[in-house]
C-alpha positions as CSV (number, residue, x, y, z in Angstrom):
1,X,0.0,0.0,0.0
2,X,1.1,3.5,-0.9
3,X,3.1,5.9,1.6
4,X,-0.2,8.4,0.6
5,X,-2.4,6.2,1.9
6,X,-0.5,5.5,5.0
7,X,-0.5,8.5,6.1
8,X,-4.3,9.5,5.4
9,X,-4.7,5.6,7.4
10,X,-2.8,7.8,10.4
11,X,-4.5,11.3,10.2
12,X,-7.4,8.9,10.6
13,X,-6.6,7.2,13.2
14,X,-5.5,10.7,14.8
15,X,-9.0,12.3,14.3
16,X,-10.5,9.6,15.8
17,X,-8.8,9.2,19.0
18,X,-9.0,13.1,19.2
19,X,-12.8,12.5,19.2
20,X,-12.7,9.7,21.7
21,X,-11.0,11.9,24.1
22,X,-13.2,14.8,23.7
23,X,-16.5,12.8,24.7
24,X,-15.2,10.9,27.0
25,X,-14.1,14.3,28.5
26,X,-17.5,15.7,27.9
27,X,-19.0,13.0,29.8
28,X,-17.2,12.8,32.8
29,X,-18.0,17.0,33.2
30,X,-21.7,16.7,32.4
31,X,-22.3,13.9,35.0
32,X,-19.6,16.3,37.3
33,X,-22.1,19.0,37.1
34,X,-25.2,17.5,38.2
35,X,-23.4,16.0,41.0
36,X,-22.2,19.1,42.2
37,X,-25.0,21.5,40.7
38,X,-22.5,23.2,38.9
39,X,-24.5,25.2,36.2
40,X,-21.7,26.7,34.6
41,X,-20.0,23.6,33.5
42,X,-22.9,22.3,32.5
43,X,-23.2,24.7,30.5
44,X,-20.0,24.2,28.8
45,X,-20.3,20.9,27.9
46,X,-23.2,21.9,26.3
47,X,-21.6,24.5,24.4
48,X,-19.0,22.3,23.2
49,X,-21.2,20.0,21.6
50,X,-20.9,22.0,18.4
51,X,-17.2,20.9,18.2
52,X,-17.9,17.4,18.7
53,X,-20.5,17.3,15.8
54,X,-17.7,19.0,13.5
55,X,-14.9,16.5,14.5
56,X,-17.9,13.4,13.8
57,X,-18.5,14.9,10.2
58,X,-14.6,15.4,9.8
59,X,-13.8,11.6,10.4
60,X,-16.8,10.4,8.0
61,X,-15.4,12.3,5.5
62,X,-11.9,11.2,5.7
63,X,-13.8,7.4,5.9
64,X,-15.5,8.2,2.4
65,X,-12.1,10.1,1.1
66,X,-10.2,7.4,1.5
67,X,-12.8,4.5,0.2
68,X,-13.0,6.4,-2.7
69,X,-9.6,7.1,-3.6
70,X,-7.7,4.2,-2.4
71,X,-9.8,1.3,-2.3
72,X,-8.8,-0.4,0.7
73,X,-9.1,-4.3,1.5
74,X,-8.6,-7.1,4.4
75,X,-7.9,-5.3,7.4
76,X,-7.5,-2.0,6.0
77,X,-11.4,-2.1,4.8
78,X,-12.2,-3.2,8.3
79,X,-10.6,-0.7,9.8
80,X,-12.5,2.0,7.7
81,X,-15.8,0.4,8.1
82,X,-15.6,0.1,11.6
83,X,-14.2,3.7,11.8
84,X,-17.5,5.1,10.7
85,X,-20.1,3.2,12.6
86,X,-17.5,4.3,15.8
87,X,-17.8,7.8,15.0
88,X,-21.2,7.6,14.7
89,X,-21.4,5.9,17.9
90,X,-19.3,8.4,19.8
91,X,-21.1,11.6,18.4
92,X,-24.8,9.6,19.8
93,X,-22.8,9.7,23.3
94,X,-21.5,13.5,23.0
95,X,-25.6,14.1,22.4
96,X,-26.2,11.7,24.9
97,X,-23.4,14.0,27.5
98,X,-25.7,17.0,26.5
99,X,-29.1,15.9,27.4
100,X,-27.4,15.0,31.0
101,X,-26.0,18.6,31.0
102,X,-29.4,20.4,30.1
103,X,-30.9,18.6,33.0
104,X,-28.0,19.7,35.1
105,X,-29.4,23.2,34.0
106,X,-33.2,22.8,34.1
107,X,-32.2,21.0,38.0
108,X,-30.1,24.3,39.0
109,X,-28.8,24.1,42.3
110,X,-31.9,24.3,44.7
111,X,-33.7,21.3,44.4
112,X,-33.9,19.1,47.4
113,X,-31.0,16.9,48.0
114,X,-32.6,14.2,49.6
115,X,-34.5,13.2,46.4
116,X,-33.9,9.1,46.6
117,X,-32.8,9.0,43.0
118,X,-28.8,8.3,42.8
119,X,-27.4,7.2,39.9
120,X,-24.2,8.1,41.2
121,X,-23.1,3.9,40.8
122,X,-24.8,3.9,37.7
123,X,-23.0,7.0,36.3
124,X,-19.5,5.2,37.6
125,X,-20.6,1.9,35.4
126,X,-21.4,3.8,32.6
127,X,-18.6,5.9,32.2
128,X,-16.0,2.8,33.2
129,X,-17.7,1.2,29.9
130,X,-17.6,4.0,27.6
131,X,-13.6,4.8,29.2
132,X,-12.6,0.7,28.7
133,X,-14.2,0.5,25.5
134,X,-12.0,3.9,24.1
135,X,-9.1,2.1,25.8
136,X,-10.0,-1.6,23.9
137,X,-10.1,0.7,20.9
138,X,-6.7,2.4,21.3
139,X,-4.7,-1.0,22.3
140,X,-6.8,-2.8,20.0
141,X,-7.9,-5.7,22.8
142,X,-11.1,-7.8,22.2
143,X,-10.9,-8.9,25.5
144,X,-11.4,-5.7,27.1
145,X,-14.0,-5.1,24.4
146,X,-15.8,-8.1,25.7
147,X,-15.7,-7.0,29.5
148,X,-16.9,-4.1,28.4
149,X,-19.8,-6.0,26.7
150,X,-20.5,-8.0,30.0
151,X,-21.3,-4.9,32.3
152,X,-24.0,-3.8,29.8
153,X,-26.7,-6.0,32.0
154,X,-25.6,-3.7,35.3
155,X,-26.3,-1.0,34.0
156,X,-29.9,-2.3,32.3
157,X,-30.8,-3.2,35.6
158,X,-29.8,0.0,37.7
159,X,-32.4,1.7,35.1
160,X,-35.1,-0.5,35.7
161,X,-34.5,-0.1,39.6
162,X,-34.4,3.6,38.8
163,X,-38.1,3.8,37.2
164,X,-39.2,1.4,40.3
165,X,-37.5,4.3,43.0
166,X,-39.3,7.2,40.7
167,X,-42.4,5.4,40.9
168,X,-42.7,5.2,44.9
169,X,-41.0,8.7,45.2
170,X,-43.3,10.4,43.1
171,X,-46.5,8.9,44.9
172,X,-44.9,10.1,48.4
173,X,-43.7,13.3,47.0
174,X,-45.7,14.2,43.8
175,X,-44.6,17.8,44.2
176,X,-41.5,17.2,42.9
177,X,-42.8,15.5,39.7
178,X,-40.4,17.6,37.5
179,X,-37.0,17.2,39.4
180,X,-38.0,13.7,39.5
181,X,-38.6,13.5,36.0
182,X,-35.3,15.4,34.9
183,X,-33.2,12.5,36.9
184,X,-35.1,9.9,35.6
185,X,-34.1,11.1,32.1
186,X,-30.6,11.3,33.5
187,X,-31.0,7.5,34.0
188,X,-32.2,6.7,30.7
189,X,-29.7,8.8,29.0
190,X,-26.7,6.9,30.8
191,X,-28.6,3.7,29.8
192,X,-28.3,4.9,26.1
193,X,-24.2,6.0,27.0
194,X,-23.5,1.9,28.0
195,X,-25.5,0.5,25.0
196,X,-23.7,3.3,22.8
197,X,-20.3,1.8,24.4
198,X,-21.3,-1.7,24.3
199,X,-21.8,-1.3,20.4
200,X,-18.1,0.4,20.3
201,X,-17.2,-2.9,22.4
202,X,-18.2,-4.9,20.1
203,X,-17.1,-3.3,16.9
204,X,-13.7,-3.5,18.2
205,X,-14.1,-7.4,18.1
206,X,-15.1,-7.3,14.8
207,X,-11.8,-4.9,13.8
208,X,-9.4,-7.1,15.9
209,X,-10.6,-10.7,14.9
210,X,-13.4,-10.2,12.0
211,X,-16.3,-11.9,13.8
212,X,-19.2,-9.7,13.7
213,X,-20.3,-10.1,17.9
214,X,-24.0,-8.6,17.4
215,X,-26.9,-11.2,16.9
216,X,-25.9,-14.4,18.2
217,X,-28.9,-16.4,16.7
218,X,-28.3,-14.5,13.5
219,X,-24.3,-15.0,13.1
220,X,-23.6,-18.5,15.2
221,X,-21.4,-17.0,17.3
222,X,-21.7,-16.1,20.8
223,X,-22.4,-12.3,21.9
224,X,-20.2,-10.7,24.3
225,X,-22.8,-9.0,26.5
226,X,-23.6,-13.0,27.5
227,X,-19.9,-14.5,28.0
């Protein structure tokens, strides 16, 4: 393979950890801010979103450049394909990072703090995933990726407890429908971060070894989130 296409393979490669870091950064702040009620950076990881959509548009276009000009197979080809569906994947989690830090807003800081929702072990499960799946990614370990798969169920159930908590808290406490409603959202949206990760998981099993991990009764091959 060509020099030329080496390097666009590596200025890739760069963009795309770039991104990785960014959201993962973006996460860790907006779930920061609603654990400390701190408006202003919730703020700006909302700001920042508009940088994170530009990066995600930047890598697709360097995935269709280089498709189109240099027509790459094997594990080149892999690489690119799975390139794409992990940008997309990482921009869903930057929107995801967002819709945390606009409840973070709409919350402020004086709403009661002894409202029984806490998804402070959920939050720590969710971003572990999304940080081990970045870091399968970078060393390029489908072992990881499939740990990373595993915790997926945790994190399922800490939302399901979460709607069975908001349930019994709003019949005690129905005045605080809304705040209740803004962490419940919280809850799903971190749901929505670990599946997001999960499907990062398991696209770097398919980079590393070429089995696609998704769909066990479809491919024959045992998925991840069950091992």
């Amino acid at each position: 393979m060509s020099a030329h296409f080496q390097r666009e393979l590596g200025k890739l490669k760069d963009k795309l950890l770039h991104l990785c870091a960014v959201v993962e950064d973006n996460l860790n702040r907006a779930v920061r801010a609603l654990q400390t009620r701190d408006v202003a950076l919730a703020s700006d990881v909302v700001a920042g979103d508009v940088a994170v959509d530009q990066m995600e548009v930047d890598v697709e276009e360097d995935c269709l450049k280089i498709l189109a000009l240099h027509q790459p197979v094997a594990t080149d080809l892999r690489f690119i394909v799975t390139a794409m569906k992990i940008n997309n994947d990482l921009e869903r989690v930057g929107d995801l990072a967002v819709n945390i830090a606009e409840r973070a807003i709409a919350l402020g800081t004086d709403y009661p703090r002894d409202l029984p929702i806490d998804f402070e072990a959920m939050a720590d499960v969710t971003k572990r995933m999304v940080k081990q799946s970045l870091d399968a990614l970078i060393n390029m370990d489908a072992d990881l990726a499939c740990t990373v798969c595993s915790m997926d169920d945790e994190v399922d159930e800490c939302n399901r407890r979460m709607f069975q908590v908001f349930d019994s808290a709003l019949s005690k406490r129905p005045g605080l429908a809304s705040e209740l409603l803004h962490l419940l959202s919280v809850s799903r949206h971190l749901e929505r971060i670990a599946d997001h990760a999960t499907n990062i998981a398991e696209d770097v099993i398919y980079m590393v070894n070429g089995k696609i991990a998704r769909h066990p009764s479809a491919t024959g091959r045992p998925c991840p989130r069950q091992q």
